[in-house]
C-alpha positions in Angstrom: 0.0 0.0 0.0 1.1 3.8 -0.5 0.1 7.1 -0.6 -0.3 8.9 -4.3 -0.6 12.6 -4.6 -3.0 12.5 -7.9 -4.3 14.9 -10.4 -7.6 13.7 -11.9 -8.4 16.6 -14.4 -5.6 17.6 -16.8 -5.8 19.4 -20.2 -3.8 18.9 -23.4 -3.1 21.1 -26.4 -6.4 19.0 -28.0 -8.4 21.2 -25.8 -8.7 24.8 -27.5 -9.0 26.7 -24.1 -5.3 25.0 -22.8 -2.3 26.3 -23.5 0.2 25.6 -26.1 2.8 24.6 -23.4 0.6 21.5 -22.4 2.4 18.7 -24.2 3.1 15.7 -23.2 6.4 15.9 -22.0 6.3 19.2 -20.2 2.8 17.5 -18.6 4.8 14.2 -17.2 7.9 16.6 -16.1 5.6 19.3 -14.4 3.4 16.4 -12.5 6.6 15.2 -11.2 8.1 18.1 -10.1 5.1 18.3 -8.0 5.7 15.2 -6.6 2.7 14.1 -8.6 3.2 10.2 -9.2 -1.0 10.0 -11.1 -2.8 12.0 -13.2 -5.6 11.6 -15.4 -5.6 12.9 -19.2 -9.4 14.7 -20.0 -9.4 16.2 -22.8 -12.9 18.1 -23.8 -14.8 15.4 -25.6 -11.8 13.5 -27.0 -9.2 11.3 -26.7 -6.3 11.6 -29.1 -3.4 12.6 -27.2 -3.6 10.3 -24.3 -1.4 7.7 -25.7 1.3 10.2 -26.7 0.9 11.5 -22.9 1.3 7.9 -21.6 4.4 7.1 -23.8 6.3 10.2 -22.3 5.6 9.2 -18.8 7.0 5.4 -19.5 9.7 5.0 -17.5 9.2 8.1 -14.8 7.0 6.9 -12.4 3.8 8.8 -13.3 0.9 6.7 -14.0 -1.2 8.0 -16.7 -4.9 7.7 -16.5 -6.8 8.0 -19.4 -9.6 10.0 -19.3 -12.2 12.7 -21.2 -13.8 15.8 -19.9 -17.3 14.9 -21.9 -19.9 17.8 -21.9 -23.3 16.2 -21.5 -26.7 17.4 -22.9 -27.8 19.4 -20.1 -24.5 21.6 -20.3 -22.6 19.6 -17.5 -18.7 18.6 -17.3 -18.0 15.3 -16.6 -14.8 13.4 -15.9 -15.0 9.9 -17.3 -11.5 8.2 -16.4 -10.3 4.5 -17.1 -7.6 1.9 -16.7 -7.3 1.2 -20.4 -6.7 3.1 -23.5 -8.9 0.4 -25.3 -11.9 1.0 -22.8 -11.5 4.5 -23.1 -11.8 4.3 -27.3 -14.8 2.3 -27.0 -16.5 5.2 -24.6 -14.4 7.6 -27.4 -16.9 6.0 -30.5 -20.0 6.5 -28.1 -19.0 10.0 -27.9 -18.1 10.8 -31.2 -21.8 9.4 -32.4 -23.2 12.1 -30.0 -20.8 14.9 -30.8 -22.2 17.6 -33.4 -20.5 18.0 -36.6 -19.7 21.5 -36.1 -16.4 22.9 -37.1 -14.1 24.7 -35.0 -13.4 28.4 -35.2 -10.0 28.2 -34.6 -9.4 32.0 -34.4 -12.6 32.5 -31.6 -12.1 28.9 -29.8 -8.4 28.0 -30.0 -6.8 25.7 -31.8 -6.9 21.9 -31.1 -4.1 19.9 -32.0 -2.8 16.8 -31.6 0.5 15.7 -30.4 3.2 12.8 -30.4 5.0 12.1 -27.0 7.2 14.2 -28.3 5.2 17.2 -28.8 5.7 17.4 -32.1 2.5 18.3 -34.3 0.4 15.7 -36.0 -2.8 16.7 -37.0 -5.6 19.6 -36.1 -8.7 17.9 -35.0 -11.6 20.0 -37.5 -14.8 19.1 -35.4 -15.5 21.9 -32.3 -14.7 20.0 -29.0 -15.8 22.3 -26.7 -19.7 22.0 -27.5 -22.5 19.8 -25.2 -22.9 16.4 -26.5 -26.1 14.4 -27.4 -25.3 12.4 -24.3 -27.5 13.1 -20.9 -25.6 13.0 -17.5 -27.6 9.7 -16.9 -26.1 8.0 -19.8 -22.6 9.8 -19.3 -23.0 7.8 -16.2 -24.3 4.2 -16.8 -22.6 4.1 -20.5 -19.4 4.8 -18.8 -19.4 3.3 -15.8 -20.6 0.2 -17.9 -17.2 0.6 -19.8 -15.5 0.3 -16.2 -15.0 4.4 -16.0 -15.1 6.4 -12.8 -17.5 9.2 -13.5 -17.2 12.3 -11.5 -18.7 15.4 -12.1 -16.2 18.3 -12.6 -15.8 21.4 -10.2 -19.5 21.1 -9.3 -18.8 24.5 -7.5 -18.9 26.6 -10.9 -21.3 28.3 -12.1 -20.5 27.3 -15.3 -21.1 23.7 -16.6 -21.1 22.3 -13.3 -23.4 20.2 -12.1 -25.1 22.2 -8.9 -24.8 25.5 -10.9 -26.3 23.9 -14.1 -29.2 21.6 -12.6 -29.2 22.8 -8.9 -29.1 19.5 -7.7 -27.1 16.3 -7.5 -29.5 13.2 -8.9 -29.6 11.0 -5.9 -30.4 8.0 -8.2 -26.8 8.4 -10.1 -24.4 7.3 -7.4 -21.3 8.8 -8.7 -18.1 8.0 -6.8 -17.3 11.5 -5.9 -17.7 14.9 -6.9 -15.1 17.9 -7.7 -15.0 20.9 -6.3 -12.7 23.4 -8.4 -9.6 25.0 -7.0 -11.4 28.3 -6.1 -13.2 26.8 -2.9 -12.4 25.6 0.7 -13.9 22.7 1.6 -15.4 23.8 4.4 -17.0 26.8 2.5 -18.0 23.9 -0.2 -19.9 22.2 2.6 -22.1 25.0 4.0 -22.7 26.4 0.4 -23.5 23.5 -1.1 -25.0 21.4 1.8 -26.8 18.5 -0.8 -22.6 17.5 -1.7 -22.5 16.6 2.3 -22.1 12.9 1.7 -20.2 12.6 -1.4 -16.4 11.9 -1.4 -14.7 15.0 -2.7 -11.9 15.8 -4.8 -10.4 18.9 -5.3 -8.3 19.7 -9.0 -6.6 22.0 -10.8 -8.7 21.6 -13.5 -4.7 22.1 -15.6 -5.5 23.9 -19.0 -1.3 25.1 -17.9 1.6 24.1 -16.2 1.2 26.1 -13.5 -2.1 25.1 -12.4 -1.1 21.6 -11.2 -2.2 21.3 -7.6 -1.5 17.7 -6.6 -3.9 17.6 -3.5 -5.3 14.2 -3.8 -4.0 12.0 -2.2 -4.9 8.3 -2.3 -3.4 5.4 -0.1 -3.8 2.7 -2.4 -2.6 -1.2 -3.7 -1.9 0.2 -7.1 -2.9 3.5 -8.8 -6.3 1.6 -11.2 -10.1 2.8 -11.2 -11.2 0.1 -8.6 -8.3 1.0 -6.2 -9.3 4.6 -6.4 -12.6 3.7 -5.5 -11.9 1.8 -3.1 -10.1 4.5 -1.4 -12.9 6.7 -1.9 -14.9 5.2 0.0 -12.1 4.6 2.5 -12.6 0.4 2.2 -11.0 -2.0 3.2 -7.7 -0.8 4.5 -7.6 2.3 1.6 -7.4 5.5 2.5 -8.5 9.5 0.4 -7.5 13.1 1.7 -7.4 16.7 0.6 -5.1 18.4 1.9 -3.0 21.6 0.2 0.6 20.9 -0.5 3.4 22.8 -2.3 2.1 26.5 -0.7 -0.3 26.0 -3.6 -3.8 27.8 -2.1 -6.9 28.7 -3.7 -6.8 31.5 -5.8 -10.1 33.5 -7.0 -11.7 32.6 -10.9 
């Protein structure tokens, strides 16, 4: 068993609002600097560079999960992260059937390119990411969690595309694993704002669109960094173990 400080919501250069420093290896090198030893890749609605993210961390000690920030019908961000690459291209097709065929405006949106491990351009995906899918947070949920994801909502705190802000209420009948708060709030402040989270395991991210917003305050005490240890842990079963706690003299900083 052991402790891992964890990441669970990191962007890429696929994503048009992340910067153009957030390659793959400057990613692995900044996560470990940080003492960082597992992040997860989520991406806004896609998938592409998480391989090239997981062949520059081979070898350093960072596990890699892979992972997609998916934007569900009801204008709600959801993290959907797995142990596989191939479990996470079969939730990638389900996706892509529910993703609108609208270009991207490169020059109003960003750009969103894909990278080797390297860094090194491949390709510009053409279809806009950062638009809601067909998908409804209930099948975000049982379609991925059928596919052996952990599906959290993302920085439920936000006004924007998060879930409490969007729908004003977490669905009792989804039983998600946990919920994330955004950097921007203090748990305790998360709590009595929010009482219907009270309940929930929380995690906390960086949501990292650039290197410097890497925050590393997860921490899981865990067999082996996979989706059914980390949920283990968040439900603090048998023997695991989940905190928050700020690290680094990293502290919240306004949005």
């Amino acid at each position: 068993m052991q402790w891992l400080r964890a990441e669970l919501h990191v962007h890429t250069v696929l994503s048009p609002c992340a910067a153009v420093e957030m390659i793959p290896p400057l990613i692995v090198s900044k996560a470990l600097k940080h003492g960082i030893k597992m992040i997860a890749i989520t991406d806004h609605n896609s998938s592409a560079n998480v391989p090239a993210v997981i062949e520059a961390a081979q070898g350093s000690g960072l596990t890699v999960l892979p992972g997609m920030e998916v934007h569900t019908f009801e204008d709600v961000h959801v993290l959907t992260i797995f142990d596989d690459v191939e479990a996470l291209q079969a939730w990638q097709k389900l996706v892509d059937q529910a993703l609108p065929d609208i270009p991207n405006r490169a020059e109003f949106f960003g750009e969103q390119y894909v990278v080797d491990e390297s860094g090194e351009f491949l390709a510009c995906e053409e279809r806009l990411l950062i638009q809601a899918t067909n998908l409804t947070l209930d099948q975000v949920f049982h379609q991925a969690t059928a596919l052996g994801g952990l599906v959290i909502p993302a920085h439920v705190d936000r006004k924007a595309y998060g879930l409490i802000g969007t729908l004003g209420f977490v669905p009792h009948d989804l039983k998600f694993p946990a919920l994330e708060l955004s950097r921007h709030i203090e748990i305790s402040q998360a709590l009595q704002t929010y009482p219907q989270i009270s309940g929930y395991a929380l995690i906390q991210s960086g949501d990292v669109h650039f290197l410097d917003d890497f925050l590393g305050w997860n921490h899981f005490f865990v067999q082996s960094p996979t989706i059914s240890e980390i949920r283990l842990a968040l439900k603090k079963a048998q023997d695991r173990d989940f905190s928050i706690h700020m690290v680094a003299g990293i502290t919240p900083k306004s949005s």
